[in-house]
C-alpha positions in Angstrom: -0.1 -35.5 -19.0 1.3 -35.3 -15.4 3.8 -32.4 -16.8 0.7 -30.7 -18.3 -1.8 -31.8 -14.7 1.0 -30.2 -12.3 1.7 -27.0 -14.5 -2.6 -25.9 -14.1 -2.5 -27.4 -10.0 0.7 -24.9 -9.5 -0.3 -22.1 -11.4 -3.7 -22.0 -10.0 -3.8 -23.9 -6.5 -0.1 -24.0 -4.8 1.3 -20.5 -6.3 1.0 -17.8 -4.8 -1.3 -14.3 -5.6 0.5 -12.6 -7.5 -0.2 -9.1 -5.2 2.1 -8.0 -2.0 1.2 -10.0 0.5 -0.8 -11.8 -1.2 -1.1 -15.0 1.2 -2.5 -12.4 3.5 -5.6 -10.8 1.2 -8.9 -12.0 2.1 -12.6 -11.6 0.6 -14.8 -10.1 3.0 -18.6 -10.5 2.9 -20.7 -8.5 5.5 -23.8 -7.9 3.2 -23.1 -4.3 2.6 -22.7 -4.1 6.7 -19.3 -2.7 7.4 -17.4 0.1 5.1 -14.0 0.0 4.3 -12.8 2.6 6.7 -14.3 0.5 9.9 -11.8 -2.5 10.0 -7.9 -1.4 10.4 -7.3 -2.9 13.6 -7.1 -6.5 11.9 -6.5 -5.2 8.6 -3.6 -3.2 7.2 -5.8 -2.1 3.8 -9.2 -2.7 2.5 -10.6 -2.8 -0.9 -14.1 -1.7 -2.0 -15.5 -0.7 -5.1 -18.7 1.0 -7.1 -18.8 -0.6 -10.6 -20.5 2.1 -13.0 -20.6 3.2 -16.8 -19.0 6.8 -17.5 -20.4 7.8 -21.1 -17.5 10.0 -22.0 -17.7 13.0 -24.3 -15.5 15.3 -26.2 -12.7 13.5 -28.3 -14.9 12.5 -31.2 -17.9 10.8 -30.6 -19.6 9.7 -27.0 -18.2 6.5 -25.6 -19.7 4.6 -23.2 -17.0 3.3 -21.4 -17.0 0.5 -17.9 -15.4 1.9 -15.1 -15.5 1.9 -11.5 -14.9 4.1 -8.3 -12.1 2.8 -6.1 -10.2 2.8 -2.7 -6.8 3.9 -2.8 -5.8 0.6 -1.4 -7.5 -1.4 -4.3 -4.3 -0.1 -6.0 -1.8 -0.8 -3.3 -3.6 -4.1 -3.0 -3.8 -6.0 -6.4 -0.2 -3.9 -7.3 -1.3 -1.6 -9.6 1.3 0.6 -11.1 0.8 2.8 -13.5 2.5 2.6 -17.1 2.3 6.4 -17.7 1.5 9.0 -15.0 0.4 8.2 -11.5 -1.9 6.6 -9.1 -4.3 8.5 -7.2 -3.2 10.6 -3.9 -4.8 10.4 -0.6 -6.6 13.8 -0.7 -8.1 13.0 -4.0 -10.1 10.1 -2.6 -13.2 10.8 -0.2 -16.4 13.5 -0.6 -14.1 16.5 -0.8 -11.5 14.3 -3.3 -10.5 16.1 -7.2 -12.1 14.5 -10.2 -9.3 12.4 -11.5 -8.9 9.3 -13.2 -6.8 6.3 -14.3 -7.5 5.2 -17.9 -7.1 1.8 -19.1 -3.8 1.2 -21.5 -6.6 0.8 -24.3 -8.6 3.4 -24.1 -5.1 5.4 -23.6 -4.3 4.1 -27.3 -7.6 4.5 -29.0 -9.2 7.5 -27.9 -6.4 9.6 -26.7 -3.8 8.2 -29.6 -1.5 7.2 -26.8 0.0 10.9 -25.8 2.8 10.5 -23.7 1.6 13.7 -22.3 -1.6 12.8 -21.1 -1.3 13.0 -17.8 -3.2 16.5 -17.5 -5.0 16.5 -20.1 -9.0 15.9 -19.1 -11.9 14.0 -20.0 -16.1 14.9 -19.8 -18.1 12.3 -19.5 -21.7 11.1 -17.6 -22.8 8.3 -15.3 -25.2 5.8 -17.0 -27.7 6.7 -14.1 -27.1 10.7 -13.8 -27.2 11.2 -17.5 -27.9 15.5 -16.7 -24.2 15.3 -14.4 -21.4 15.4 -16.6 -18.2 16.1 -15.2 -14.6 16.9 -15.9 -12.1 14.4 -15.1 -8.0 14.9 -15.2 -6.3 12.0 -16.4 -3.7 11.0 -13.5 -2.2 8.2 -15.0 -2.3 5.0 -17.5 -3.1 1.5 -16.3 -0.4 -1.3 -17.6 -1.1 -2.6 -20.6 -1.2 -6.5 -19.6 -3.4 -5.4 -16.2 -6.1 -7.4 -15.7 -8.8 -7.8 -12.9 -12.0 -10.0 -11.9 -14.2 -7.9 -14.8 -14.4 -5.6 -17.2 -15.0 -2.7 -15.5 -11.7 -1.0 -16.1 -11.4 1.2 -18.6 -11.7 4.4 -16.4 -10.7 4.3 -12.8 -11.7 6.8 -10.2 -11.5 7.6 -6.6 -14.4 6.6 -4.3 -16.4 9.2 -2.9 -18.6 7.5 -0.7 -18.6 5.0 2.3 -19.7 1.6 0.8 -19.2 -2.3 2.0 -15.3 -3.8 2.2 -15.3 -6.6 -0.7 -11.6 -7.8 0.3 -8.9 -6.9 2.6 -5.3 -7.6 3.7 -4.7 -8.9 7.6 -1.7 -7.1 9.4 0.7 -9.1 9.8 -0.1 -11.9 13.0 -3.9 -11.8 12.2 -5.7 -14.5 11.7 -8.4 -15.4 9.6 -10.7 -16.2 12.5 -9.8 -13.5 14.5 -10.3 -11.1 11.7 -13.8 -12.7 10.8 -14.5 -11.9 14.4 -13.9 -9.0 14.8 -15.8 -7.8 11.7 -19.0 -10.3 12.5 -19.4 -7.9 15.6 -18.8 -4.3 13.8 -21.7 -6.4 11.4 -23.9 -7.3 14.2 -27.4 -5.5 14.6 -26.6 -4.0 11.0 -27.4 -6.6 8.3 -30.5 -6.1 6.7 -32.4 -8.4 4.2 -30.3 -11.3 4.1 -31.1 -14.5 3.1 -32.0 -16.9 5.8 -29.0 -18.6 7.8 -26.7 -16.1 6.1 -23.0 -15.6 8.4 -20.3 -12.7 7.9 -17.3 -14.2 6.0 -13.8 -13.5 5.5 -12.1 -15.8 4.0 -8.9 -16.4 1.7 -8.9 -15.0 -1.6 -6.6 -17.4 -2.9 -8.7 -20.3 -1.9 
């Protein structure tokens, strides 16, 4: 029993994230107050996402698939490397980025019969929401087989094109929590709109 209580206490409270510095990645809440791009003097990356559902055609029959828009750094920060292909480049990312996408390993598998060549090849598909907006994606790269994240949405990866709200972030080196909470509670201030009653800007480890 005290072999089997230590094993869950070190594999989920004394070890380490399992990321690059992981000891260092926070979760930032602002209430949708401050983008991603605003915070680099305290932070050396920082993560946001848009969780959507890309209906993807060609290949056989429509698939609706869960997916999500991305920072570059979400990649550099949870480590993500990819099994075939690449990750995204800078100038793909932004407004003026390319339609390109990482695929998850499965969808990989079963709708492209796991081509070794996929990188290239493309993909049409629509956003649950903009069903008249289909678009052409090139596959970039393959996400690991074993990768794994906080939900689902994962099976087609894309760059974000859009400013939207930091969800976590990485302190440069010397930073400190409460300096880093700070300094993004007074980019916040004057900006928070509709939040409950009492509510404060957090940023706070992500391994607690």
């Amino acid at each position: 029993l005290n072999v089997l209580a230590f094993s869950v206490v070190n594999a989920y409270l004394l070890r380490p994230l399992p990321y690059p510095g992981g000891e260092r990645l926070v979760a930032v809440n602002t209430w949708g107050a401050v983008s991603w791009t605003e915070a680099y003097e305290v932070f050396d990356l920082a993560v946001s996402w848009d969780l959507d559902v890309f209906i993807m055609l060609g290949e056989g029959r429509p698939e609706m698939t869960q997916g999500a828009w991305v920072t570059p750094d979400f990649l550099e920060a949870y480590d993500v490397q990819a099994a075939v292909g690449r990750r995204f480049a800078s100038d793909e990312v932004g407004p003026t980025g390319h339609s390109v996408a990482m695929i998850s390993h499965r969808l990989w598998r079963e709708r492209f019969g796991g081509d070794p060549d996929i990188p290239g090849r493309t993909f049409r598909a629509f956003m649950s929401d903009r069903p008249e907006e289909a678009e052409l994606f090139t596959i970039v790269g393959v996400l690991p087989e074993d990768y794994w994240y906080l939900n689902d949405f994962t099976d087609v990866l894309v760059p974000i094109r859009e400013e939207r709200a930091m969800y976590t972030a990485r302190l440069r080196p010397g930073v400190e929590v409460e300096r880093a909470r700070d300094y993004v509670a007074t980019l916040a201030e004057g900006r928070i709109v509709d939040a409950p009653p009492g509510f404060r800007v957090t940023v706070e480890s992500l391994h607690d």
